[in-house]
N, C-alpha and C positions, 0 to 999 in steps of 0.2 A: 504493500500500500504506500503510497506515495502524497503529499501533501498539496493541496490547493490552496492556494490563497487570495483573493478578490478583492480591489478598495472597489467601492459603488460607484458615487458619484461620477459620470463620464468614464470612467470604467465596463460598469457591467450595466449602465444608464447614461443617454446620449444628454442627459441634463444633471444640475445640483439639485439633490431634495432637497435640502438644506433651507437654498436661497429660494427652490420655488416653494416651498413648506410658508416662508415669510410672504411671498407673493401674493398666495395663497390667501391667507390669513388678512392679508388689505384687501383682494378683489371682494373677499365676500361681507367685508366689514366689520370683521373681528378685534381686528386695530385701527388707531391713528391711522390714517394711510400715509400721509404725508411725512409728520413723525419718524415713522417704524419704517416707510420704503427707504425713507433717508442712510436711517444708521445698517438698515438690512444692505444696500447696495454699498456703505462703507467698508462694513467688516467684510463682502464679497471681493471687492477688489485687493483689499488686505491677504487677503487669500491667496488670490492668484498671483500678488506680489512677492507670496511668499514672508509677508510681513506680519501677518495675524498673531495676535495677540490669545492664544486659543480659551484660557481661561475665562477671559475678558469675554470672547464672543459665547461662547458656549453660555455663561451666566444671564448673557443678554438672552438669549435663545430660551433658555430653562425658564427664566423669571417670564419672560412669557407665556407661556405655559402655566405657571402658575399662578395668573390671574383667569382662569377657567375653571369653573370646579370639574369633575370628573367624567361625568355623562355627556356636556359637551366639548369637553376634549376627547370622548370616544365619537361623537358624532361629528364632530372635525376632522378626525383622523379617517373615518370612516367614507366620508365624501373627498377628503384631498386624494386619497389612494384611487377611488373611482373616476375623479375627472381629472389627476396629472399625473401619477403613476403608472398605473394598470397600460394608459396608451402611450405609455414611454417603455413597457418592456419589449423590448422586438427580440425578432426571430436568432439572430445572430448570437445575441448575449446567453441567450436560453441555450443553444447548443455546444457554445463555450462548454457552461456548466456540466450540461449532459455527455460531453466529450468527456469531463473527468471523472463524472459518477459511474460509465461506461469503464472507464478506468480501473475502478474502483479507489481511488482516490477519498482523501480526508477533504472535506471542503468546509472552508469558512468565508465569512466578510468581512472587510475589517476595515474599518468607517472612521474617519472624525464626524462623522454626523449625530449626534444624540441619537439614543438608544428607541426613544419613542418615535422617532419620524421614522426609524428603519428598521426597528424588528417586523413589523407589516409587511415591510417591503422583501425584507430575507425569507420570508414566509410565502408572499408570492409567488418567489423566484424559486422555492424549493430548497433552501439552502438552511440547515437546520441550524449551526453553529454561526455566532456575530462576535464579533468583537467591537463596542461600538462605547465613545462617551455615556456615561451610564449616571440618568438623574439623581436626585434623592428624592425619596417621596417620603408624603405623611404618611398615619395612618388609615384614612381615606383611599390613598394611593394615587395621590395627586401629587405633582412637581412642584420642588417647594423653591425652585431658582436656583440651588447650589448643584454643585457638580460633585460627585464622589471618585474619589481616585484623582490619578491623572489623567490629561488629555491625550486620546488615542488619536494621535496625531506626531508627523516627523516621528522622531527616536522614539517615541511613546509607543509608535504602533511594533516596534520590536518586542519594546518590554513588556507590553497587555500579550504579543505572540507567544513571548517565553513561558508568562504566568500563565497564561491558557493551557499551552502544551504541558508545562506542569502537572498543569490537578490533571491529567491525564496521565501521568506518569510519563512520559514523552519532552524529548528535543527535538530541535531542528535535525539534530545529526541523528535522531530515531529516523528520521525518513532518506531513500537512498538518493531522491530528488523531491525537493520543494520548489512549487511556483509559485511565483507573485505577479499579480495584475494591473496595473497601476496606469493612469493619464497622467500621472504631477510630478512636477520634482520635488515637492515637498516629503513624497515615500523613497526619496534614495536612500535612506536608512537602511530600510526594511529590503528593497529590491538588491541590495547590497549582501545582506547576507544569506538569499536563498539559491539554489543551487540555480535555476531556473526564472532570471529575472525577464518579464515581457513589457517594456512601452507599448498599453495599451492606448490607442488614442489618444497620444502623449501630445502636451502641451512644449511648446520651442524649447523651454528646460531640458525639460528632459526626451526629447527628438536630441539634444545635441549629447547629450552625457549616453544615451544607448549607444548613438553614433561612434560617441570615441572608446566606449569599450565593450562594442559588439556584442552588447542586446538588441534582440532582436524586435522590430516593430509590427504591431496587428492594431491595423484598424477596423473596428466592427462596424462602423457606423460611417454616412457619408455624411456627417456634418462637417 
């Protein structure tokens, strides 16, 4: 058995939950719009700068969520997945996955995206194992704004990999080849130390760091 590993966002999804999760939440007038698109399209480009602040955005993220009691943040989550998710899974990403379950392969995701935007979505996709920013809730079971642990994000997502494969009894070097899937260069970390790194619909960062040390590139998606 061999290991799989998936980030989501433009990875195994031609869009960010994340940022449409925040979209989302203006179109239907759940927030400020104006407000909330603001600092939502800040901490995005932060992102792709490579400059985010993870704890900073994630708390923004959470504390949102935590102005919703329970039932409609399941009825929010319930309709984002049916009208921006569900028609963002395509055919290509699915058969990724099915290439390695056919494998018989270990699979996971492993997201800086909060845990609540994207265990649904790891769920859609068949994929039973997340590794993903992970909220705190009450007891209610509501998001109470903070963040537990650290951000699975850059080196983060190595360390949340190791502790994973832990309570498993397992390392990296338990598998004879490990993959990782990745658009960003923000996962060189993690793409760095598996046997099998792929620039998946890689952003110019990282198109040039595969480039120079011959990872190789797949793009699922013609965006």
């Amino acid at each position: 058995m061999n290991l799989a590993l998936f980030d989501l966002d433009h990875t195994l999804l031609p869009i960010d939950s994340d940022h449409e999760w925040g979209e989302f939440l203006v179109r239907v007038g759940a927030v400020d719009g104006a407000t909330f698109a603001k600092r939502n399209d800040a901490f995005f480009a932060q992102y792709q700068a490579g400059t985010l602040d993870p704890v900073e955005y994630l708390e923004f993220a959470l504390g949102t969520l935590a102005a919703f009691p329970r039932p409609r943040l399941d009825q929010l989550q319930a309709q984002f997945m049916a009208e921006v998710i569900e028609p963002a899974i395509l055919p290509p990403a699915r058969a990724l996955l099915q290439k390695h379950r056919d494998s018989g392969d270990l699979l996971a995701i492993i997201t800086a995206t909060n845990a609540f935007v994207t265990a649904p979505i790891a769920k859609a996709l068949g994929v039973e194992h997340l590794i993903a920013a992970t909220p705190q809730l009450d007891s209610d079971g509501r998001p109470t704004g903070k963040l537990l642990g650290t951000p699975t994000q850059g080196a983060g997502k190595v360390v949340h990999t190791e502790a994973w494969l832990h309570s498993m009894g397992k390392t990296l070097d338990s598998f004879e080849r490990s993959h990782f899937y990745s658009d960003s260069h923000n996962d060189i970390p993690l793409l760095s130390v598996v046997t099998d790194p792929v620039a998946t619909n890689p952003n110019a960062a990282l198109t040039a760091h595969a480039s120079t040390h011959g990872w190789p590139l797949l793009h699922l998606f013609n965006d």
